[in-house]
C-alpha positions as CSV (number, residue, x, y, z in Angstrom):
1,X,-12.0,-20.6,-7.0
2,X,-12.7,-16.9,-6.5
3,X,-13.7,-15.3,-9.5
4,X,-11.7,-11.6,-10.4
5,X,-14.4,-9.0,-10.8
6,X,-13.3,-7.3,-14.3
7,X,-15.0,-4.2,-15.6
8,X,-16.8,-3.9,-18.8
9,X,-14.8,-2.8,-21.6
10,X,-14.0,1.0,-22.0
11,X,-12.5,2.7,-24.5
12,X,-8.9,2.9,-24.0
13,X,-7.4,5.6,-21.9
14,X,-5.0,7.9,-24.2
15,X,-4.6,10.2,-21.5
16,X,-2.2,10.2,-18.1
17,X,-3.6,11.9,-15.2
18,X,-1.0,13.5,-12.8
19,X,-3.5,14.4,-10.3
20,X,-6.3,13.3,-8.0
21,X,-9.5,13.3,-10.3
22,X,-12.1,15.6,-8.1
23,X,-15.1,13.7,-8.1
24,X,-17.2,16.4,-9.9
25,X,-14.7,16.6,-13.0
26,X,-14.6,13.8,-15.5
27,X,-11.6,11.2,-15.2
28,X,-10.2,10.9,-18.4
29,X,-8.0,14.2,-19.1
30,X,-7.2,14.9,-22.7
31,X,-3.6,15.1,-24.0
32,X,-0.4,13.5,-22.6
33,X,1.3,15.1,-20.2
34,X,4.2,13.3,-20.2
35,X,5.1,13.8,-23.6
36,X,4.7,17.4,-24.0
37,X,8.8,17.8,-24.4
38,X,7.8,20.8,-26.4
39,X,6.7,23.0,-23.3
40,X,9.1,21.3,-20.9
41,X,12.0,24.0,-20.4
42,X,15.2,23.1,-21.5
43,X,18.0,21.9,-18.9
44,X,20.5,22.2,-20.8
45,X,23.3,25.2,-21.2
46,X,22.5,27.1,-24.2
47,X,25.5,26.8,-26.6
48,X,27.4,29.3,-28.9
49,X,26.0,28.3,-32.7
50,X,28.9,26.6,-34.5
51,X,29.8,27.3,-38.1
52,X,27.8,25.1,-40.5
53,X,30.0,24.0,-43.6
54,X,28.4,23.7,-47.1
55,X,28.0,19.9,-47.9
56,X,26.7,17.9,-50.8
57,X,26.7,15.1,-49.3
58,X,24.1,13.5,-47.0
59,X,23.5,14.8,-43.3
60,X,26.4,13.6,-41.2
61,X,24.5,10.8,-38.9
62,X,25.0,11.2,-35.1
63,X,27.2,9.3,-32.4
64,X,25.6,8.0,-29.0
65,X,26.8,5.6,-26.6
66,X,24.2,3.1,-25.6
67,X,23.1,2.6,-22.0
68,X,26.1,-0.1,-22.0
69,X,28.7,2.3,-22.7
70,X,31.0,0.1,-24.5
71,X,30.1,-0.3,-28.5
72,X,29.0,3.3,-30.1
73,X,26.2,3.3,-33.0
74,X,24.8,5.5,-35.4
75,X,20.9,7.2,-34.5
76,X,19.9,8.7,-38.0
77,X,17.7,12.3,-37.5
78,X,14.8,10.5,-38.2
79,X,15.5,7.9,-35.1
80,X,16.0,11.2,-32.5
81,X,12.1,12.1,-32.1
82,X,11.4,8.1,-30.7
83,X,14.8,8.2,-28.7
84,X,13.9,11.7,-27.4
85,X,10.5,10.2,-26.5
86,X,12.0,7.4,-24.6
87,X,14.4,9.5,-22.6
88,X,11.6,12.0,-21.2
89,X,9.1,9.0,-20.6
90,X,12.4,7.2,-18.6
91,X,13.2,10.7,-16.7
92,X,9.8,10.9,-15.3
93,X,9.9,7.7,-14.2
94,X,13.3,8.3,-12.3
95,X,11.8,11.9,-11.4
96,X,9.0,10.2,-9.9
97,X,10.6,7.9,-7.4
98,X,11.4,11.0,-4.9
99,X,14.8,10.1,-4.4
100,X,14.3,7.5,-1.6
101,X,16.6,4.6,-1.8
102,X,14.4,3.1,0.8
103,X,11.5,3.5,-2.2
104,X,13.3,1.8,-4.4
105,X,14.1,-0.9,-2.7
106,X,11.1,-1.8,-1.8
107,X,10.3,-2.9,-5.7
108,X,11.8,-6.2,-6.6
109,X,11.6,-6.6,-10.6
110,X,11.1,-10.8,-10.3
111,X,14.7,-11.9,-12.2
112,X,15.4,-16.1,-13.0
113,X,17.4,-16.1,-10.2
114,X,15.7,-14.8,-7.6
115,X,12.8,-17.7,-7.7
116,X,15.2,-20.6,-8.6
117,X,15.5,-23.6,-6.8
118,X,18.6,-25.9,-6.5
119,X,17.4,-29.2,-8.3
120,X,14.3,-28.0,-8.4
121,X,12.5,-28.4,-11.7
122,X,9.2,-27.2,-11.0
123,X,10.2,-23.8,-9.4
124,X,8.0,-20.6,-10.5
125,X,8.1,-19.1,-13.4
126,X,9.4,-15.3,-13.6
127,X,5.7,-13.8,-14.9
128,X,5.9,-10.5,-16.3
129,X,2.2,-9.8,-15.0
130,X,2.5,-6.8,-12.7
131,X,-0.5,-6.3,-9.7
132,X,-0.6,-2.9,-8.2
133,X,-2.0,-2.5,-4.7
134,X,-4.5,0.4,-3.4
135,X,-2.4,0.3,0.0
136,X,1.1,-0.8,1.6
137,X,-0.9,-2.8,4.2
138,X,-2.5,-4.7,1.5
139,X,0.2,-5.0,-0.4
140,X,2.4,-6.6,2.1
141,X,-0.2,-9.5,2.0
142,X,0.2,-10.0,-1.2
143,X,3.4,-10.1,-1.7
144,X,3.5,-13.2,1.3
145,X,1.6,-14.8,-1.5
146,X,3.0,-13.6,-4.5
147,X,6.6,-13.7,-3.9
148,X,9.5,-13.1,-6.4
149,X,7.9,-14.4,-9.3
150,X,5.7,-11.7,-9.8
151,X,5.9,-8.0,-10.0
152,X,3.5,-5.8,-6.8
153,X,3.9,-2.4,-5.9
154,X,1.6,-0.4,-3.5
155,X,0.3,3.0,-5.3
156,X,0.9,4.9,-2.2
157,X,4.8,4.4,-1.2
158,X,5.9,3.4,1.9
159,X,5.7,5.7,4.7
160,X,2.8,7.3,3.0
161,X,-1.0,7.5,3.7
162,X,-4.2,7.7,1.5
163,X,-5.3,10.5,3.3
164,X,-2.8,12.8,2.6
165,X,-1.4,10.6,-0.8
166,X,0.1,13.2,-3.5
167,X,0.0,11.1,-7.2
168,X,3.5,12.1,-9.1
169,X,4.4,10.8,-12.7
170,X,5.4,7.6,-11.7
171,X,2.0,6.4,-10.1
172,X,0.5,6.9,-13.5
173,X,3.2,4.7,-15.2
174,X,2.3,2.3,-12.4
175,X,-1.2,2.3,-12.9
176,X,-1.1,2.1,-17.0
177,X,1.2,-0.6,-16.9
178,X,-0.6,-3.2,-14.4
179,X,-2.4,-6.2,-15.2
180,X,-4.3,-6.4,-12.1
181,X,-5.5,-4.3,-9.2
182,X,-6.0,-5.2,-5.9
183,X,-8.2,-2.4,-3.4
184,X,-9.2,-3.2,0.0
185,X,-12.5,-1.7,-0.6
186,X,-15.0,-0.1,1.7
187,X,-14.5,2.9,0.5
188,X,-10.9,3.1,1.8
189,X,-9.4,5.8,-0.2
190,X,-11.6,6.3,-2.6
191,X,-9.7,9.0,-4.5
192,X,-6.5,6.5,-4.5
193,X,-8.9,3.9,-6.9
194,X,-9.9,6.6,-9.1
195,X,-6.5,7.7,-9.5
196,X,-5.7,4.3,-10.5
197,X,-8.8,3.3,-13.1
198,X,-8.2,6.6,-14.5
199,X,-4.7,5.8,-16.0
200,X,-5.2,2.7,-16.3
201,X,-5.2,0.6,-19.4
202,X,-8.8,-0.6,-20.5
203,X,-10.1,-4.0,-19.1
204,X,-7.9,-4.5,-16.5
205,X,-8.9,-7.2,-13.8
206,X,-9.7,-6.0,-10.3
207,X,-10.3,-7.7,-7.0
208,X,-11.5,-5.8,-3.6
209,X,-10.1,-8.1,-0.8
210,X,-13.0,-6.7,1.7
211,X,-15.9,-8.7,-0.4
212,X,-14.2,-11.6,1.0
213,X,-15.5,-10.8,4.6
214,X,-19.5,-11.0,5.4
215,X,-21.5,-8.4,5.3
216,X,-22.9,-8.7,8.5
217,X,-19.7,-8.8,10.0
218,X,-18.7,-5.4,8.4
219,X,-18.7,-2.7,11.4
220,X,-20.7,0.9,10.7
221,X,-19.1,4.1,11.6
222,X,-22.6,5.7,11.4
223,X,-24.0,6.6,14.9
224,X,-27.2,4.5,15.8
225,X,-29.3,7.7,15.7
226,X,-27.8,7.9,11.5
227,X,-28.5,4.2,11.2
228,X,-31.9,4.3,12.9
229,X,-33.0,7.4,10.7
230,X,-31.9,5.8,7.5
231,X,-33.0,2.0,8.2
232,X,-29.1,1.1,7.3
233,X,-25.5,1.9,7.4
234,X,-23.7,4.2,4.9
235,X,-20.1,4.2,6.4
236,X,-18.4,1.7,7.3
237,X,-14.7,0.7,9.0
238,X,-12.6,-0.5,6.1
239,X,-9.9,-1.3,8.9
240,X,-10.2,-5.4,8.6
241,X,-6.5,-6.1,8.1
242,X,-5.6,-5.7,11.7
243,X,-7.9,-8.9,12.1
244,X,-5.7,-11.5,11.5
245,X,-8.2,-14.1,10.9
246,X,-10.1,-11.5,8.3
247,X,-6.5,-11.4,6.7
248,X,-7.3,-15.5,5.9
249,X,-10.0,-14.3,3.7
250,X,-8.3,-12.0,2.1
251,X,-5.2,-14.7,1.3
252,X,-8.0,-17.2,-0.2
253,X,-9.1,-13.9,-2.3
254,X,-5.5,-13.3,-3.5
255,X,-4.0,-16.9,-4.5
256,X,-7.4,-17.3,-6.9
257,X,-6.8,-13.7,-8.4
258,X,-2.8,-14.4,-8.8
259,X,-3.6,-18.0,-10.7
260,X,-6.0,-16.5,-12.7
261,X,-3.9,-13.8,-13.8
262,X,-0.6,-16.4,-13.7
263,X,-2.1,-20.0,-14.2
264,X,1.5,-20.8,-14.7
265,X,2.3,-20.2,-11.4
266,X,-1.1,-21.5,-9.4
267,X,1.0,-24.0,-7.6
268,X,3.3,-21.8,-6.3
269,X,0.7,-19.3,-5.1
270,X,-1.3,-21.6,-3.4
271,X,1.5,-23.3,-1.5
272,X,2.6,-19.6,-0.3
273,X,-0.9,-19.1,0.5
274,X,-1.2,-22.4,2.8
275,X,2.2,-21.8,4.8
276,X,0.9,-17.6,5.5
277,X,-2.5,-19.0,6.8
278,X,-0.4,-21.3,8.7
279,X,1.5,-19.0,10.2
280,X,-1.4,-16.4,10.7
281,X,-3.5,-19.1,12.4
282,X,-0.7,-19.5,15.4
283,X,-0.6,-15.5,15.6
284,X,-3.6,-15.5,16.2
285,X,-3.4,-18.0,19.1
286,X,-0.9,-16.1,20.2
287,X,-2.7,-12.9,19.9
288,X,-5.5,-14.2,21.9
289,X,-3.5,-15.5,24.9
290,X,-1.5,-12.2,25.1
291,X,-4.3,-10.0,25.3
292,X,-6.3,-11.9,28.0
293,X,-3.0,-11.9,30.3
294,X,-4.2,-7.8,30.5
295,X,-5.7,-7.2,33.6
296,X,-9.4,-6.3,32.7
297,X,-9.3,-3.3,34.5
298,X,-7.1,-2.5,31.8
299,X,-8.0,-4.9,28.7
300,X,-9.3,-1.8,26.4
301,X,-7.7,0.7,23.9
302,X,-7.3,4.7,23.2
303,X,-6.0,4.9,20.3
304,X,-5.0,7.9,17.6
305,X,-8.0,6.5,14.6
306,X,-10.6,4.1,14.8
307,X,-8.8,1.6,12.6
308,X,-8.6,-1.4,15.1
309,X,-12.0,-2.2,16.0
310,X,-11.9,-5.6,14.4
311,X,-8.9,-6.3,15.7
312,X,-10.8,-5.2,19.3
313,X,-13.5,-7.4,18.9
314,X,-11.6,-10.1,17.7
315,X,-9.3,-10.2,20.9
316,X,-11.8,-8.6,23.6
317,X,-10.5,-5.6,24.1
318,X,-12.7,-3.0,22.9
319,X,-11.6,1.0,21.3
320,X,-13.4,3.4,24.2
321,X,-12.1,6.3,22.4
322,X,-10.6,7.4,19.1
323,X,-9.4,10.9,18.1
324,X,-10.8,10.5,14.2
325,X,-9.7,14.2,12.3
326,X,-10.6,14.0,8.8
327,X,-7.7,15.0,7.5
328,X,-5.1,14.2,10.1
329,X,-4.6,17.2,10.7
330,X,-3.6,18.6,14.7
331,X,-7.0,18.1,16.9
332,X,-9.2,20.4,17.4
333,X,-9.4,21.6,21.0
334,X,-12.9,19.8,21.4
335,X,-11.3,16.8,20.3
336,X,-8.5,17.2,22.9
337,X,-10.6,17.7,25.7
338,X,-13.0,14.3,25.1
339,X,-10.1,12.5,24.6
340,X,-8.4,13.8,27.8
341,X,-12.1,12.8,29.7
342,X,-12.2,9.4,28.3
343,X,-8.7,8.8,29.4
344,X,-9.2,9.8,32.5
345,X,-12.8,8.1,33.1
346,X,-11.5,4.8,31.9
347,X,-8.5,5.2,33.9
348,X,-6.3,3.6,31.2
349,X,-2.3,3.3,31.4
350,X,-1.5,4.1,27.9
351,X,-2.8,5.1,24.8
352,X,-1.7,4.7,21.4
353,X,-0.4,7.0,18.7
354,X,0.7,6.4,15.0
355,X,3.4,7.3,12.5
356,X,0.7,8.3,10.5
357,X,-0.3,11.1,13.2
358,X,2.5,12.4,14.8
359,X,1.7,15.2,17.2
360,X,3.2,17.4,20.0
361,X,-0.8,17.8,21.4
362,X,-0.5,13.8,22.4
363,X,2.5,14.2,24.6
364,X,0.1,17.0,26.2
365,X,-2.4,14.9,26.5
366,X,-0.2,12.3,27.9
367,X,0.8,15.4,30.8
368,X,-2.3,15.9,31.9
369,X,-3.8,12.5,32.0
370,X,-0.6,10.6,33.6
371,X,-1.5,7.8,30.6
372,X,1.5,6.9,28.7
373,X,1.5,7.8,25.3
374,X,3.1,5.3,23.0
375,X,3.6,6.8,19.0
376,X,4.2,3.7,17.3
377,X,1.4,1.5,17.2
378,X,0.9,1.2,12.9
379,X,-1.7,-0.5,11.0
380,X,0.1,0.5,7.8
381,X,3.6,1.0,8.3
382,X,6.2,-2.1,8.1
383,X,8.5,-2.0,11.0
384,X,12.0,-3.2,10.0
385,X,14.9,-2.4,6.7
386,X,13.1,-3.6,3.5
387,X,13.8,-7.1,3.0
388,X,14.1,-8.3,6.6
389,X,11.4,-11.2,8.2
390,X,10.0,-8.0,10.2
391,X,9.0,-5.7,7.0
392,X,6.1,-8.0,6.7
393,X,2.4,-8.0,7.9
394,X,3.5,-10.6,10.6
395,X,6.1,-7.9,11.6
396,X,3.8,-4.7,12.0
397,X,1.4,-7.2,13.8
398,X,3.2,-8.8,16.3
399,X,5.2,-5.8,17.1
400,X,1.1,-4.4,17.5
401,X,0.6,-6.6,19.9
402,X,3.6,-6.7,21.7
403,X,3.1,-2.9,22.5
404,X,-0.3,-2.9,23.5
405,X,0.4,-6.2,25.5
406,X,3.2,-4.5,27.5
407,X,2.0,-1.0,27.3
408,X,-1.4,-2.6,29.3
409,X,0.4,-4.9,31.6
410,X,-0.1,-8.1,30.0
411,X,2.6,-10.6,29.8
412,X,4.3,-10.4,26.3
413,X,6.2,-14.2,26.8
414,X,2.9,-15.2,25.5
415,X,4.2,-14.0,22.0
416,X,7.9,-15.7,22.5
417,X,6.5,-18.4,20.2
418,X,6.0,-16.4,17.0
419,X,8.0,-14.4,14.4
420,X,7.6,-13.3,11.0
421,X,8.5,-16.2,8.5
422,X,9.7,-16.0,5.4
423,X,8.1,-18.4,2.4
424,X,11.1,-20.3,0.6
């Protein structure tokens, strides 16, 4: 069994930061935002000052309905300040969630029902552990494992990036009230983890997934002049999800952190965990049969961001070019042109964009070259409504492949034998 890495003790965090910690400013930010009511301003319509009668008797106590609406009860003056507290930390938290249904959806609260079993007796246990994810990629992977019974949500929302990640109130109420983290590692949003260790609560267990994978497998983004100056790599891709097989490890990594945190529910993890390595192991039989129907004239990628190199090497068909801005922001003009030379001088049919990089300069790359340009290969982004067989890792996959199997001229019947399953 895997053992989850847990820091040493720190004091505990009073504090809940709001924004990404820059790395030359201490973590830990004093006060409480969140319960400054005081400085808030006030959203309500100021009212005409009613006409106080003289009493001798004690204050009259206030009415409120509760969240029910059906029975009323009495709040005394001294109960106000905690209920007051409670309604501006509960605003924040609905403030936070930007208004997308789709958002919401996407975060299943485990209930009795939901991971019941007719005649079942030894069904799962609703836990009310929560794990927070450094990514939606990596979270979809867990939640194959994890299921119903348990409680994940991805700090960065879907449709969202780590490069360009924003934290809002809610994050931090994410991040203080998880049991466990989960990071891919590598250094793959760095800024996102610190977001998260900053606000959250002290001794909380963490795992990074990429340990699982051998070093020596691990690929360098330095150039081999940086490497060969240094003696050794200091960057390296963090990309090893779109490796199916590398996404094996990671599963083995994730049903021993889940039954540590949840012993309860060990059982139930690992039989998740066998029937998605299952299922992974005939996509990537599939994978590997669709790729090599490409002509070789064709078998290689263009693609928006270097983040499928292991999946290249894994299926023989290797990245020849990569436009790689920092921040993903439009190309520079530099960046254009060699891209617009490598298409050209490997004479490729297609290249491949993202949702994460959507940009009019493609399609005029795509002009000039004759190459196709397809905008929706994702290594991050679930295809598919939340809750569908599709909004899965095995949906954002084999849709992957089915693109670049087509887009290249390969014969995509070769993936007729797969679909996303769904763990029961």
């Amino acid at each position: 069994m895997q053992e989850i890495l847990v820091p040493r003790n720190k004091p505990a965090v009073a504090s809940v930061c709001l924004r990404m910690p820059p790395a030359d400013e201490p973590s830990n930010v004093p006060g409480d935002p969140l319960l400054r009511a005081a400085a808030r301003p006030s959203m309500e319509t100021p009212r005409a000052p009613r006409q106080q009668q003289p009493r001798t008797t004690a204050p009259r106590q206030q009415k409120v309905k509760t969240p029910r609406g059906g029975a009323r009860v009495l709040v005394s003056p001294e109960g106000r300040l905690a209920f007051s507290v409670i309604a501006v930390l509960a605003a924040t938290v609905v403030l936070g969630q930007r208004g997308s249904d789709a958002d919401i959806a996407t975060v299943e609260t485990p209930t009795s029902a939901s991971v019941a079993s007719t005649g079942d007796t030894t069904a799962p246990v609703v836990s009310s552990r929560r794990v927070l994810v450094s990514d939606p990629a990596n979270t979809a992977i867990v939640r194959e494992i994890s299921g119903n019974v348990i409680t994940v949500e991805s700090i960065i929302p879907p449709g969202g990036n780590g490069h360009t990640y924003e934290p809002v109130p809610s994050d931090a109420v994410k991040a203080a009230t998880a049991d466990l983290y989960i990071e891919n590692g590598l250094e793959l949003n760095p800024s996102v983890t610190e977001f998260v260790l900053t606000n959250a609560k002290a001794g909380i267990a963490r795992v990074t997934l990429a340990d699982a994978i051998p070093a020596s497998e691990v690929i360098s983004t330095d150039s081999a002049a940086e490497i060969a100056a240094h003696g050794h790599a200091h960057a390296f891709n963090a990309h090893l999800w779109t490796d199916p097989v590398y996404v094996i490890a990671y599963a083995e990594r994730i049903v021993a952190a889940l039954s540590t945190l949840d012993p309860t529910n060990a059982a139930a993890y690992r039989d998740r965990a066998d029937k998605f390595i299952g299922r992974l192991q005939k996509l990537d039989a599939a994978f590997r049969a669709a790729i090599a129907s490409i002509p070789e004239s064709n078998r290689k990628l263009v693609v928006y961001h270097d983040s499928w190199s292991y999946f290249g090497r894994r299926y023989g068909i290797p990245i020849v070019g990569a436009i790689q801005p920092v921040t993903f922001a439009e190309p520079s003009a530099e960046e254009i042109r060699r891209m617009i030379d490598q298409i050209e001088r490997e004479n490729v049919p297609a290249f491949f964009g993202s949702e994460v990089f959507p940009s009019d300069v493609l399609e005029t790359v795509a002009s000039e070259t004759g190459a196709t340009y397809h905008a929706d290969l994702s290594d991050e982004e679930l295809p598919g409504e939340p809750g569908t067989p599709e909004h899965s890792y095995e949906g954002m996959m084999i849709a992957n492949v089915r693109l670049i199997t087509s887009a290249l001229g390969g014969d995509v019947s070769f993936l007729d034998g797969v679909a996303p399953g769904v763990n029961s």
